[in-house]
C-alpha positions as CSV (number, residue, x, y, z in Angstrom):
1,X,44.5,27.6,95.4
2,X,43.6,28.3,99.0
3,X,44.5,31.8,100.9
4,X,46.5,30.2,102.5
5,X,48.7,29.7,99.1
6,X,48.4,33.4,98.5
7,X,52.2,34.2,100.2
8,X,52.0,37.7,98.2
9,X,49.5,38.4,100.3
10,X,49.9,37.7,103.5
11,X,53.2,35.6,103.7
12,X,53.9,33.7,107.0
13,X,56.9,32.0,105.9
14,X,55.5,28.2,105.3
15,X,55.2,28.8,101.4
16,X,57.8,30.3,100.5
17,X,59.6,34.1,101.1
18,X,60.3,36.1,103.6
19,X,57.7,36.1,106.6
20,X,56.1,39.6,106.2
21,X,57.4,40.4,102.8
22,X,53.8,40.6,101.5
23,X,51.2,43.4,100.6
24,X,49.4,43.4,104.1
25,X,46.1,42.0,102.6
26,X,44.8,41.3,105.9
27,X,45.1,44.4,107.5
28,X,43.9,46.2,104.8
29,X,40.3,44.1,104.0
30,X,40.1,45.0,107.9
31,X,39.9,48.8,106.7
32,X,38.0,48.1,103.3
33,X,37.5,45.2,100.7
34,X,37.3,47.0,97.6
35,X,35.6,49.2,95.9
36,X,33.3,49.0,92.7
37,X,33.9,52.2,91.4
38,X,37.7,51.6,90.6
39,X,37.9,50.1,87.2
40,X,41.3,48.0,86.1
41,X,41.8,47.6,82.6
42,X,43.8,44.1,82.4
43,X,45.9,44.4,79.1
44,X,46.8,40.4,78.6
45,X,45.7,37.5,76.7
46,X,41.6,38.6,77.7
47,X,39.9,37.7,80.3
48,X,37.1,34.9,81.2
49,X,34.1,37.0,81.8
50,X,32.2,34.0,82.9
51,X,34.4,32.5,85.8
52,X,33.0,31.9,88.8
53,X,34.8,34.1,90.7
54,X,35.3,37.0,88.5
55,X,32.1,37.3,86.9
56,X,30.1,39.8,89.5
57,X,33.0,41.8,89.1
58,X,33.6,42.5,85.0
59,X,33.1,45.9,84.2
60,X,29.8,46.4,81.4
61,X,30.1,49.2,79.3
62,X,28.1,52.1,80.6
63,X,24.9,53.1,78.2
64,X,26.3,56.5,78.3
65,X,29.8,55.6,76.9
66,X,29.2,55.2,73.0
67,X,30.1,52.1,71.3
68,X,33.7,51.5,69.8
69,X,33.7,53.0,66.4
70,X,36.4,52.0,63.9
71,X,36.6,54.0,59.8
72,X,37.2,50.2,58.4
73,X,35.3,48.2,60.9
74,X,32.3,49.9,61.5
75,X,30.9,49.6,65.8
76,X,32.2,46.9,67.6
77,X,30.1,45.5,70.4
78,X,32.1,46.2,73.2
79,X,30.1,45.2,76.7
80,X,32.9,43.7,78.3
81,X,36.0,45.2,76.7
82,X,37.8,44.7,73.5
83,X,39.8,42.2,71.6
84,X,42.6,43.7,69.4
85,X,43.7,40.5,68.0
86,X,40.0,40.1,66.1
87,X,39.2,43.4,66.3
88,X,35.7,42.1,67.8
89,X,34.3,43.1,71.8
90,X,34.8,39.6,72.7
91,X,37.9,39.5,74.9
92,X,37.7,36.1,75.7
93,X,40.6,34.6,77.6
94,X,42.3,31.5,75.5
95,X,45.4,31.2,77.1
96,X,44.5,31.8,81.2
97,X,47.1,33.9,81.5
98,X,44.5,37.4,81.6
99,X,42.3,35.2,83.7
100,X,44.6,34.4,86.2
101,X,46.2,38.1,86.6
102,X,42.6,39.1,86.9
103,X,41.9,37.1,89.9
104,X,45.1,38.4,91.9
105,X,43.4,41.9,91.3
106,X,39.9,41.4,91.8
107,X,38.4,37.5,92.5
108,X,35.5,38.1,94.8
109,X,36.9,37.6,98.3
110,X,34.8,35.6,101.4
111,X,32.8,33.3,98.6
112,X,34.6,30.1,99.3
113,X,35.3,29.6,95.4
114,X,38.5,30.2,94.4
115,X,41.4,32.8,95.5
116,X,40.8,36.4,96.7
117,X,41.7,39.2,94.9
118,X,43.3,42.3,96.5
119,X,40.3,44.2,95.5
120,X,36.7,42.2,96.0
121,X,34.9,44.9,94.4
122,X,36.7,46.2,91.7
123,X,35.8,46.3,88.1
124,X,37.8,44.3,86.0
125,X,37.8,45.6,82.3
126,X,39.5,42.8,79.8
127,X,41.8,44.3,77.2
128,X,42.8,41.3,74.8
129,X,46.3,42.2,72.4
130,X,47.6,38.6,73.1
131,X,46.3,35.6,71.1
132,X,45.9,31.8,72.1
133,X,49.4,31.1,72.2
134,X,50.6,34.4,74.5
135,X,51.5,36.5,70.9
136,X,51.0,40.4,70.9
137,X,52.2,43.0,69.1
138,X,52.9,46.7,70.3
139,X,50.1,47.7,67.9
140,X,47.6,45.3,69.3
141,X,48.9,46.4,72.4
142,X,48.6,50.3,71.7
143,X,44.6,49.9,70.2
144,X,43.4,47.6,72.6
């Protein structure tokens, strides 16, 4: 998809919508593109910590936050998020849906791969509830 695609962002008409009736992208990456020390949980189907255009931008667990610790399960890895569905750290996106939502937030911006996210800095931090074929519960919802 090229910018030019991205309507919500700065819609001239041609694709769709009302000309204008868009988030004002442009003017706002003139003021700032992001910042890295926002962090946005995405609570989806995961998220694919190794695309291109999201990976620089996937929050890692801070040393000084303690691993997940669970009475049945023992610590969970958790250095990119968490996966409700396995109850494991890996929130490996399966579906694209968590994927794709994560790159309207925060795809790097200005890297010729991809979209650009509204924020080009932010931290993205995967929260998987959903399974392969878009299923959550509320539970899976409420630990992730």
């Amino acid at each position: 998809m090229r910018f030019s695609e991205q309507w919500a962002l700065d819609n001239d008409g041609r694709n769709g919508g009302q000309e204008g009736a868009d988030i004002g992208a442009l003017r706002a990456w003139v003021t700032t593109t992001g910042d890295d020390d926002i962090v946005v949980a995405v609570l989806d189907s995961g998220v694919d910590y190794t695309h291109s255009d999201l990976q620089n931008n996937i929050w890692i667990r801070p040393d000084k936050i303690k691993q997940y610790e669970d009475r049945e399960l023992g610590s969970i890895e958790d250095v990119h998020g968490y996966n409700a569905v396995e109850n494991t750290g890996d929130p490996m996106d399966q579906n694209g849906h968590g994927t794709h939502c994560a790159g309207i937030i925060g795809a790097e911006g200005g890297n010729e791969i991809g979209i650009s996210g509204v924020n080009w800095k932010v931290k993205i931090m995967p929260l998987k509830f959903m399974n392969a074929s878009g299923f959550g519960t509320a539970k899976n919802a409420i630990e992730a």
